[in-house]
N, C-alpha and C positions, 0 to 999 in steps of 0.2 A: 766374552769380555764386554762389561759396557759402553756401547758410543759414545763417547766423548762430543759436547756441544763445544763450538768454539770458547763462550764465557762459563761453561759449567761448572762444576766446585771439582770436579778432578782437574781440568785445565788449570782455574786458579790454583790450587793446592800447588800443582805443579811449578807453577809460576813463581808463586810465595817461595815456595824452598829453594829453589834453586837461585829466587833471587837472596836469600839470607845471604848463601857464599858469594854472590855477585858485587855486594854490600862491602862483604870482607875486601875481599881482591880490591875493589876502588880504593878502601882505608890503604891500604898494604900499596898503594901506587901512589897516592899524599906521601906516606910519611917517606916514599923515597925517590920520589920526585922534591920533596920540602928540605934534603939534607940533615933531617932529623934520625936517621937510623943508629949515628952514633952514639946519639943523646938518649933516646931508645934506649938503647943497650945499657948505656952510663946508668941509667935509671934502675933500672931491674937488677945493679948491682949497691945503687943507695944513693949512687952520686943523683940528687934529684938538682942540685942546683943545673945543672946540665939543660935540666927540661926547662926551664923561666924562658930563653930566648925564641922556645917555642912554643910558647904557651897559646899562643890564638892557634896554633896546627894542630896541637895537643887538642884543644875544647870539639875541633872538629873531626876529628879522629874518634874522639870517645863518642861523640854524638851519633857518628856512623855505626861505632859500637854496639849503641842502646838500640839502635834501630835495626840494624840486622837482626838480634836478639826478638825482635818484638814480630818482625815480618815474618820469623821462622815460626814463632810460636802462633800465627795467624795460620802458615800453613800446614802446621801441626792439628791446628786446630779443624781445618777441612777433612783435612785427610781422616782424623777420629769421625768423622760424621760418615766419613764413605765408607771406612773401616765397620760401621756398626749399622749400616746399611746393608754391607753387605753378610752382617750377618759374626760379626762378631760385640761381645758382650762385654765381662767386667775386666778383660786384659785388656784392651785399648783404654778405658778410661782412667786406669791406673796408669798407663803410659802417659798419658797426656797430664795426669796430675804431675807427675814426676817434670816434666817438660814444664812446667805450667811452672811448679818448685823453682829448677835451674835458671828458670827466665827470670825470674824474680831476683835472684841474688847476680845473675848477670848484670844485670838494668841498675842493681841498686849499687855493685861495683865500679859500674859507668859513674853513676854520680858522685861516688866519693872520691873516682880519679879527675873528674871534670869540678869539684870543689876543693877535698880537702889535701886530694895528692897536688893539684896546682898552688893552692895556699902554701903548702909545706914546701912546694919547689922555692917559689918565690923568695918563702923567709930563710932558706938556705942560701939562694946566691946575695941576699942583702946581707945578711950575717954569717954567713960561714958554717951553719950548722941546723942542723934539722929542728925541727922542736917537737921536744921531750913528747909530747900530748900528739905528735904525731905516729910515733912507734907502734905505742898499745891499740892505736886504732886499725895502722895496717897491719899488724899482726890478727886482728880478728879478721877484718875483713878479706884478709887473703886468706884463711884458714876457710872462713865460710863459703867461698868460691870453688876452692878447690873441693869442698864438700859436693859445693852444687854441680861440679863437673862431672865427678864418680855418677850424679844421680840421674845426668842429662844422657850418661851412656846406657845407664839400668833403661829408662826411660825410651830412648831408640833402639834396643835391643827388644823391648816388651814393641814396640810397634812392628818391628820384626820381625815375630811370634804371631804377631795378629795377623800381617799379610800371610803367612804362612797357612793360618786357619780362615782366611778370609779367600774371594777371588777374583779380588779388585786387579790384582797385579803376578806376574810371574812368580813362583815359588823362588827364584834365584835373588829375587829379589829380597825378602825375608831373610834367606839364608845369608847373603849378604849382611844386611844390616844387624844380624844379629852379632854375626862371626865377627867382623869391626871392629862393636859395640862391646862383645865382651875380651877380646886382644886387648884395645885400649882402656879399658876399666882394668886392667891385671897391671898394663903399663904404669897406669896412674897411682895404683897401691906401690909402686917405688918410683915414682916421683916422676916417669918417664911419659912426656905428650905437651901439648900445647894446646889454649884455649880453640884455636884456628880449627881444629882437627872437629871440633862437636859441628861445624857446617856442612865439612864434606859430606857426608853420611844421607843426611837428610836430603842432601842437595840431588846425591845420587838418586835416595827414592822420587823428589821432585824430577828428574828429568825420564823418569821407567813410567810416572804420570804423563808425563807430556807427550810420553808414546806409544800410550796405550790405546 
């Protein structure tokens, strides 16, 4: 196994993923330490006027959001480097594309809930009613999320596969993230997971770095 330097790119990588779900966990202590979890919920069923009187907890929530999403795919991004270091080829870098994809429509989710789902809260608790022009919009962009999830689990399951053929890290490790990766891609073709759940994973192989 390679030594590990205290600041070395398997330490960071480590660090990086582990911090993505650290990230989570803070949002998930805001929004119920804020008393917003009922509004939360209100929300994910339409009622958005709910969310207006939390609308500054809300912009900081998503922001924690887009940044988790950015810090995992930085330590994604380490880990590809060590992965192909150690000697693996076009499977890692097709994972990381994959990862590189989900981050992208993650990040760009965050913005449309930190502008147009806040807009849309808003104009519902003044008026009583969502606006029309709001619908068609979250029906794509939740459609295309839930796309980029399926693709964030292909994506950690092919990183999976690489430690497996790589000897950066324990073979349990691989197998791991693979077996997860494809449980909850099965789940997700009926409807069944939560965004939450693409942290743990990574998070795990993040701290199998940080002890290696």
């Amino acid at each position: 196994m390679t030594e590990i330097a205290i600041f070395g790119p398997s330490r960071l990588a480590g660090i990086l993923l582990v911090a993505g779900l650290l990230i989570g966990l803070f949002a998930l202590i805001i929004l119920i330490g804020s008393g917003a979890v009922s509004a939360f919920s209100a929300s994910l069923q339409g009622a958005l006027e709910q969310v207006a009187p939390f609308a500054a907890t809300y912009r900081w929530l998503i922001l924690l959001w887009a940044v988790a999403w950015i810090v995992q795919l930085l330590g994604f991004g380490l880990l590809t480097y060590l992965l192909l270091r150690s000697g693996s080829e076009q499977l890692v870098i097709l994972a990381y594309t994959l990862i590189l994809v989900a981050t992208i429509f993650g990040v760009l989710h965050a913005t449309f809930d930190m502008n147009v789902m806040l807009w849309a809260a808003q104009e519902a608790a003044q008026s009583g009613s969502i606006p029309e022009l709001y619908k068609p919009l979250e029906a794509w962009i939740g459609n295309a999320f839930r796309m980029a999830y399926l693709v964030h689990l292909v994506g950690v399951a092919g990183f999976g596969w690489a430690i497996l053929r790589a000897e950066l890290l324990p073979p349990w490790v691989g197998w791991v993230a693979s077996g997860w990766s494809v449980l909850w891609f099965a789940g997700g073709l009926i409807g069944v997971g939560a965004p939450g759940l693409l942290f743990i994973m990574p998070a795990v192989i993040g701290g199998a770095l940080l002890r290696a």
